[in-house]
C-alpha positions as CSV (number, residue, x, y, z in Angstrom):
1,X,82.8,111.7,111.0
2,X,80.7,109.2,112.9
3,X,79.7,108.4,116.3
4,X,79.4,105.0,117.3
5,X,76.7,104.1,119.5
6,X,78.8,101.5,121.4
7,X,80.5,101.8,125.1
8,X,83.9,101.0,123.5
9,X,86.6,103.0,124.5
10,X,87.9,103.4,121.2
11,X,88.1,105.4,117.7
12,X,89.6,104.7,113.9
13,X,90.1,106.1,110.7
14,X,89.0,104.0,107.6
15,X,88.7,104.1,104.4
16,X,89.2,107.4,102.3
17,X,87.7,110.1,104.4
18,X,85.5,108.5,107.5
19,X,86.6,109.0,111.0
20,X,84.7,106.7,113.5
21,X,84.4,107.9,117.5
22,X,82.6,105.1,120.4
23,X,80.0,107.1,122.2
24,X,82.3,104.6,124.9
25,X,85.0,107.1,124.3
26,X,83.7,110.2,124.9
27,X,82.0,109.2,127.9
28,X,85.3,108.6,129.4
29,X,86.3,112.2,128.1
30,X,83.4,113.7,129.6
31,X,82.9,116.6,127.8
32,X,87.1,117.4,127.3
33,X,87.0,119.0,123.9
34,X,90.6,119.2,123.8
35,X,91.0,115.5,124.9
36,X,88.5,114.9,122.1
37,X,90.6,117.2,119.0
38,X,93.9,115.5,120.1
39,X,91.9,112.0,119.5
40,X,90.0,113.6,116.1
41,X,93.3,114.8,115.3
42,X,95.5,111.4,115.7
43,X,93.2,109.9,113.1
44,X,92.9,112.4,110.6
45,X,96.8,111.9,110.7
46,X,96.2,108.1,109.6
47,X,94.7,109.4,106.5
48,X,96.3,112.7,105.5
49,X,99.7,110.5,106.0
50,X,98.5,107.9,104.4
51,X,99.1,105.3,106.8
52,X,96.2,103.2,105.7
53,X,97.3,102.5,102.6
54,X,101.0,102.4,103.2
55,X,100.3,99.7,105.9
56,X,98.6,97.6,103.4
57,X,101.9,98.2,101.3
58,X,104.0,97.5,103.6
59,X,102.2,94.1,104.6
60,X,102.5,92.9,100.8
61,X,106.0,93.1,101.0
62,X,106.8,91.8,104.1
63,X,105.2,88.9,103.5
64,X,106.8,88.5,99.7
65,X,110.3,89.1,101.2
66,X,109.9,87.2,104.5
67,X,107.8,84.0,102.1
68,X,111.1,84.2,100.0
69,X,113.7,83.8,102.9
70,X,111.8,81.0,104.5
71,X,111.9,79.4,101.2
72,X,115.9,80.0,100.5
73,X,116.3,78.8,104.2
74,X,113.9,75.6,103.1
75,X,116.4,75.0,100.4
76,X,119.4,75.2,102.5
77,X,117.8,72.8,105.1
78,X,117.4,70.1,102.4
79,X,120.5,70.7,100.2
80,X,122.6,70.6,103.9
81,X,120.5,66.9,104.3
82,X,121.2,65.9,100.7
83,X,125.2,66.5,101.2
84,X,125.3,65.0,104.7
85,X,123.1,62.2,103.7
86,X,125.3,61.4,100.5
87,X,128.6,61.9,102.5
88,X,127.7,59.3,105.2
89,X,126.6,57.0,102.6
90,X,130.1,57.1,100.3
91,X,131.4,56.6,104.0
92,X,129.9,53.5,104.5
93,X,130.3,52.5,101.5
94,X,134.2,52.5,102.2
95,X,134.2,51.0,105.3
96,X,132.2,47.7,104.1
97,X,134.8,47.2,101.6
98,X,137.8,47.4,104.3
99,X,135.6,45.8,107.2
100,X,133.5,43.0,107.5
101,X,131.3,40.8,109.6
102,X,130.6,41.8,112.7
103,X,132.3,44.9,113.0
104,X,131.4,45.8,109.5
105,X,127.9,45.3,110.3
106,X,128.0,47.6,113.3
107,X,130.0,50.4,111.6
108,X,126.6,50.0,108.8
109,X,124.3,50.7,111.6
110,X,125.9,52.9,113.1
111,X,126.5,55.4,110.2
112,X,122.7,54.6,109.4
113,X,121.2,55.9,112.6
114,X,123.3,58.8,111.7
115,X,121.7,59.5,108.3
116,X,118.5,59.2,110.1
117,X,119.1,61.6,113.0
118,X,120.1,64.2,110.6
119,X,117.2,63.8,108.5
120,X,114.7,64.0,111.4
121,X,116.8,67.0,112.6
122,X,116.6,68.8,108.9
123,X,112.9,68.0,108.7
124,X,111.9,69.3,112.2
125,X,114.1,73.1,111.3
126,X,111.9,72.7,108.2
127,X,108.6,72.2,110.0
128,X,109.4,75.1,112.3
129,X,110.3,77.5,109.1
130,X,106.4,78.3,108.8
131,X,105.9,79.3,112.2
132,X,109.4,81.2,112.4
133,X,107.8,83.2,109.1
134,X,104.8,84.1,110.5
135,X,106.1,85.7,113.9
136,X,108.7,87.4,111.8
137,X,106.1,88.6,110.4
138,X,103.5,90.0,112.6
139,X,106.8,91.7,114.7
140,X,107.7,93.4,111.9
141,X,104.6,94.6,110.7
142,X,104.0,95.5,114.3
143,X,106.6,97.6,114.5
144,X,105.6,99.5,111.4
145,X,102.2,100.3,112.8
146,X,103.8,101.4,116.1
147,X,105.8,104.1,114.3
148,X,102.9,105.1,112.5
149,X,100.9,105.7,115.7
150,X,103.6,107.9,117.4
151,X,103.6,110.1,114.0
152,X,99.7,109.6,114.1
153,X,99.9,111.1,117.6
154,X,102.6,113.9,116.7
155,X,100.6,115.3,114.0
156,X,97.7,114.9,116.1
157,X,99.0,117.2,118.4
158,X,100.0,119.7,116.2
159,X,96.8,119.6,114.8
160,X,94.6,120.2,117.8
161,X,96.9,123.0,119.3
162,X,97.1,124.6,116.0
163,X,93.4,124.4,116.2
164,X,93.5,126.5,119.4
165,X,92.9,123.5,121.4
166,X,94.8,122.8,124.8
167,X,97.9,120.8,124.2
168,X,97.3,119.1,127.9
169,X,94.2,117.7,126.3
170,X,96.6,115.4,124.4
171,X,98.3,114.5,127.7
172,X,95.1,114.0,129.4
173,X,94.1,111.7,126.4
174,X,97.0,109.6,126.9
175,X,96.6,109.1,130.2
176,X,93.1,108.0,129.6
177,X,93.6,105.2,127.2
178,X,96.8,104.0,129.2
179,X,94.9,102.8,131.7
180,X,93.1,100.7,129.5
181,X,94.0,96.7,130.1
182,X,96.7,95.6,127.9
183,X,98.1,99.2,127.1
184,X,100.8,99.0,129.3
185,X,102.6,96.4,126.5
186,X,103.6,97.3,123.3
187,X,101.2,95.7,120.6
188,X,100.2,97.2,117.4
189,X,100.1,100.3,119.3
190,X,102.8,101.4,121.6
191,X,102.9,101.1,125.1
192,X,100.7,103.6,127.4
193,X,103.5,105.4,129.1
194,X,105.7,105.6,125.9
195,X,102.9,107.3,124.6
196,X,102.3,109.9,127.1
197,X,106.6,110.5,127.3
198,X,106.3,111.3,123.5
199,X,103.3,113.9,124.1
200,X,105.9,115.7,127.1
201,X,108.5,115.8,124.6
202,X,106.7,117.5,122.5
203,X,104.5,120.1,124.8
204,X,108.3,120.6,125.8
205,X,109.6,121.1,122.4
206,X,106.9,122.8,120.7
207,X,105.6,126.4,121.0
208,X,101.9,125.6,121.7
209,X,101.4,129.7,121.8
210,X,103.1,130.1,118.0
211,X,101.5,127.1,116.6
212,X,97.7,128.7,118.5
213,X,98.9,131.9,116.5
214,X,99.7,130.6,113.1
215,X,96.1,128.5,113.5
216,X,94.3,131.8,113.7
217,X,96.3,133.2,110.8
218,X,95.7,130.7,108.5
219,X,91.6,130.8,109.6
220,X,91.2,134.3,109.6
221,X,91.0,134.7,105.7
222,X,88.3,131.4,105.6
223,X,84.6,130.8,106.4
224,X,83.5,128.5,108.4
225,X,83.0,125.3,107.4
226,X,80.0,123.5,106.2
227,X,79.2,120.4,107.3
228,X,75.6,117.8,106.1
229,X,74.0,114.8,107.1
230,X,75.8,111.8,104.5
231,X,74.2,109.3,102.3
232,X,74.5,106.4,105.4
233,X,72.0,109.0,107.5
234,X,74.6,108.0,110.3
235,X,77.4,110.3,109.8
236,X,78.3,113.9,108.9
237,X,80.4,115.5,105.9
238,X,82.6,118.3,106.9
């Protein structure tokens, strides 16, 4: 666990074990240790669900199966040009054999600036493939990341009350980083006020009394932990 000395209002989870917290943060929690479990809590959810390395996952095979449908709908571009172009040629070829001169040479051009319209037409779908690909992508992936932030913030939850802290610290949380510019959109995170109507659900839904009870159950038997100064001289082992 880390501190950041930097006003951003922010915090992640990284690697294996190391949670990272902006002093910017808990400025704007002043002193709301419940605000600040729900927060601790969110990302220790990233890594004891994984999400870090099944995001990773999950952005390898998007981009093998979205590369391989851009390329199958590359190969339909061109084999759609190929048949067009060889049908309007075998039709010219048949009508300069029954027409000629003038009227022959007109019908020629005609079918000609056909074969080239279709062509330009097949080659501009293909140039726009690439881009197509790459939105596809960053939706989808977005949407992954999305669902792992409401489970992020779920488990959060459940970890902090369990913890004995107040579930409205979670709410208050929420509030807090919704008013932060750009939150009211969904991005890689969901929107601000989806977040907070997912917290209600669950302060409805949940007993925060029996999950406060089963925390002290479980930490009754235990001794406190330990925690030490790491290698870095920055940050703290728990």
């Amino acid at each position: 666990i880390v501190v950041l000395p930097e006003y951003n209002i922010n915090a992640f989870a990284t690697e294996a074990n190391l949670i990272a917290v902006y002093s910017g943060l808990l400025d704007q929690f002043a002193e709301d240790s419940s605000a600040i479990a729900c927060v601790v809590g969110h990302e220790m959810a990233h890594h004891t669900k994984r999400h870090i390395a099944l995001r990773e996952a999950k952005e390898i095979a998007l981009k093998e199966e979205i590369q391989q449908a851009a390329q199958a709908e590359t190969d339909r571009e061109r084999k759609q040009a190929t048949v067009e172009r060889t049908a309007t040629s075998v039709l010219r070829g048949v009508l300069g054999n029954v027409l000629s001169g003038t009227v022959g040479n007109y019908g020629n051009t005609v079918l000609q600036n056909a074969i080239n319209r279709r062509e330009q037409s097949a080659q501009a779908r293909i140039q726009q493939i690439p881009a197509k690909q790459q939105a596809e992508f960053e939706q989808r992936l977005a949407e992954f990341i999305r669902q792992q932030e409401f489970e992020a913030d779920k488990v959060g939850y459940e970890y902090a009350v369990t913890a004995g802290f107040e579930p409205e610290g979670c709410l208050r949380a929420e509030k807090v980083l919704a008013r932060l510019p750009g939150s009211e959109l969904d991005t890689t995170h969901p929107a601000g006020p989806k977040r907070i109507a997912a917290i209600e659900r669950l302060m409805e839904s949940t007993d925060a009394t029996t999950l406060a009870a089963s925390g002290k159950t479980k930490i009754a038997p235990t001794q406190p932990l330990t925690y030490s100064l790491s290698r870095d001289g920055v940050s703290l082992r728990v």
